[in-house]
C-alpha positions in Angstrom: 39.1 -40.3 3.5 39.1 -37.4 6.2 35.3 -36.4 4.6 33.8 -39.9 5.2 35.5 -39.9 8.9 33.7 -36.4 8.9 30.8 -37.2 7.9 30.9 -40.5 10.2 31.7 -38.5 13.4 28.6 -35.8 12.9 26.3 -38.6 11.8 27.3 -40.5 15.3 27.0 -36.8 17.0 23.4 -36.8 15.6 22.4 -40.4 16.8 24.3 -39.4 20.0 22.0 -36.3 20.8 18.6 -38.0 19.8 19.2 -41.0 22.3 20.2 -38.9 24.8 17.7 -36.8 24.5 14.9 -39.3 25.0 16.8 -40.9 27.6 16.8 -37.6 29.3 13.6 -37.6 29.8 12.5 -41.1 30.3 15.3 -40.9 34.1 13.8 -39.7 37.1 15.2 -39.4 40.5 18.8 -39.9 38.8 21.3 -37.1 40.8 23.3 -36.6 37.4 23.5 -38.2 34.2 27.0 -39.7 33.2 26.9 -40.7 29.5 29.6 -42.5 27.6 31.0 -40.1 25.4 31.4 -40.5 21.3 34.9 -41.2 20.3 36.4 -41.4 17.3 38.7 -43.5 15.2 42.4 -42.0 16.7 43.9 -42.9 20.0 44.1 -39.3 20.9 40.1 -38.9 20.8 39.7 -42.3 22.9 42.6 -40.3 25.5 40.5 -36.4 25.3 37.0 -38.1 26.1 38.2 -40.4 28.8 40.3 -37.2 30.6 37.3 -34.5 30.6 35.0 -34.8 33.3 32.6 -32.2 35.3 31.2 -32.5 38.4 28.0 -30.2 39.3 26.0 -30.2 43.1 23.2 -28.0 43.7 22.8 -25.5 47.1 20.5 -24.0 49.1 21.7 -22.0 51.9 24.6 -24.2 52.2 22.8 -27.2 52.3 23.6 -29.5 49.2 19.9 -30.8 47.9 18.4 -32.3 44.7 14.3 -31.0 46.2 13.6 -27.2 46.6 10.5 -25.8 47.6 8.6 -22.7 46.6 5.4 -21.1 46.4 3.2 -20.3 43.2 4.3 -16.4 42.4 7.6 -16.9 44.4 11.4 -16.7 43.9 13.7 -18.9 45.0 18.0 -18.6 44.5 20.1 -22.1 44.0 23.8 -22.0 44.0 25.1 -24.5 41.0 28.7 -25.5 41.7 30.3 -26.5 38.5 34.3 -28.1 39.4 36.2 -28.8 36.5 38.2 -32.2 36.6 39.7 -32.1 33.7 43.2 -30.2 32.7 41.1 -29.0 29.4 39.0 -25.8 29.2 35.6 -26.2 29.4 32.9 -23.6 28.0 29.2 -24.2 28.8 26.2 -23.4 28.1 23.6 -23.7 30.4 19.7 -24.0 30.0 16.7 -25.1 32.3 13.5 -27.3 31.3 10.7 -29.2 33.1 11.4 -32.3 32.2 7.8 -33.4 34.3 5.0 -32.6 36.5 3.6 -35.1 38.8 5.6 -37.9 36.7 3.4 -36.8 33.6 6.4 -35.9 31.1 6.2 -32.1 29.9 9.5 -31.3 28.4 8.8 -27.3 28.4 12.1 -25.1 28.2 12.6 -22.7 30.8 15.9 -20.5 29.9 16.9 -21.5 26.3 21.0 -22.0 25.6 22.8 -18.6 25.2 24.0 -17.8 21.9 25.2 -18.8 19.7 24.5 -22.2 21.2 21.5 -24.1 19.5 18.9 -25.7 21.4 20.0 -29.4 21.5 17.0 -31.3 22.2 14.1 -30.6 19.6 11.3 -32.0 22.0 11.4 -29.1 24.2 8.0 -27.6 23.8 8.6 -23.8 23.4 4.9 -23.0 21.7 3.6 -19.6 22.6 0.1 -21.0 23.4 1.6 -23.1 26.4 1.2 -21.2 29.6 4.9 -20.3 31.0 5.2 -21.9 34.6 8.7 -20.5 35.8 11.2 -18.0 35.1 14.1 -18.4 35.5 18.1 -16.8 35.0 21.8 -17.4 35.6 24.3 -14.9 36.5 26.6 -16.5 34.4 25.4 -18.3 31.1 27.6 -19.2 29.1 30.3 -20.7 31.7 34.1 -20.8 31.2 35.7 -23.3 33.2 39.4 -23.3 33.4 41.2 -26.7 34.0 40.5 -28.3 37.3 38.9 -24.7 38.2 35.3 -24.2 40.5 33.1 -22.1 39.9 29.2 -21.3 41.5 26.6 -20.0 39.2 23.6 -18.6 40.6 20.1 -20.0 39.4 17.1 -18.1 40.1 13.5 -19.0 39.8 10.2 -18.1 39.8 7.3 -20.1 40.0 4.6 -18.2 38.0 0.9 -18.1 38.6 0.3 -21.1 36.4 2.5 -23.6 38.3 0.3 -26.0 39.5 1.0 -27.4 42.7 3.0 -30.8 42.9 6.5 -32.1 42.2 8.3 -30.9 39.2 11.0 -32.7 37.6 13.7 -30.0 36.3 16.5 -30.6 34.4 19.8 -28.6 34.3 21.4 -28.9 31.2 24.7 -28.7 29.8 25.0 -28.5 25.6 28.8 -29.3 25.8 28.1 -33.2 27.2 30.3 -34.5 24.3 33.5 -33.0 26.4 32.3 -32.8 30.1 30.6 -36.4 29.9 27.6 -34.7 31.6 24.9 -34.1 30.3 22.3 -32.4 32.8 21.8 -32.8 36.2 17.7 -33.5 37.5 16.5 -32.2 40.3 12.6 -31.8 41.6 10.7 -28.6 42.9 8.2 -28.9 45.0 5.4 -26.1 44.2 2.9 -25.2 47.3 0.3 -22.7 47.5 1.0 -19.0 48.5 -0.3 -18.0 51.9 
């Protein structure tokens, strides 16, 4: 009987990440992305997934924002504040993609998961003949959170060469959503051209 609940849960898991994924990428302009959370049969799973919970803002010199702006062959640094409202432990892996470009989807991954984390969505493009756009790192990846603890995270990136200009859709994702209840957070940069 546990092996068919097993085998129930993961299928679930499975279904979970695929319509997430595509709704992922069909949500623009959304600030965060709450999703309900797969529970299982017991009491005690419906209790765990309603008590985890993350909370994550983006800064720019102090200034909380969801739009950044940059140059093509320029840096730029973005504090990530993760807060913990939960009384579990919570450790994440974190990874970057363009989710679009002038609304026109592109689903290209920046900074892959850390391992031993596996990517989670499969429609990232991560083909060697697509031109790279950004760069990108964390000075933390993965992130251990400790109950009801904050943390910030540095995010740095480049826009490369390539980068056309216009608005880019990024989206910073989280592979533990099944516990935290947050899946990724979108936010746009705006690419202009260098002086």
């Amino acid at each position: 009987m546990k092996f068919i609940a097993i085998i129930f849960i993961a299928t679930a898991l499975v279904l979970g990440t695929i319509v997430v994924s595509y709704q992922l990428m069909s949500l623009q302009g959304e600030e965060s992305i709450d999703l309900p959370m797969p529970t299982g049969n017991s009491n005690n799973d419906s209790e765990n997934a309603q008590s985890r919970r993350l909370s994550v803002k983006l800064f720019q010199d102090s200034q909380e924002s969801l739009q950044f702006n940059t140059t093509q062959g320029s840096s730029m640094r973005i504090s990530v504040a993760f807060s913990s409202l939960s009384n579990n432990q919570f450790i994440i892996p974190i990874y970057l993609s363009v989710g679009s470009f002038e609304g026109q989807r592109l689903s290209q991954l920046i900074i892959s998961p850390p391992a031993p984390y596996p990517t989670v969505h499969s429609s990232h493009n991560e083909s060697s003949d697509t031109p790279k756009l950004f760069e990108a790192n964390f000075t933390i990846n993965p992130l251990t959170l400790e109950p009801n603890e904050n943390k910030k995270v540095d995010l740095a990136i480049t826009a490369l060469k390539d980068a056309q200009i216009g608005e880019y859709t990024m989206l910073l994702e989280m592979g533990s959503w099944e516990q935290t209840g947050l899946a990724a957070v979108t936010f746009k940069v705006i690419v202009m051209p260098s002086e």
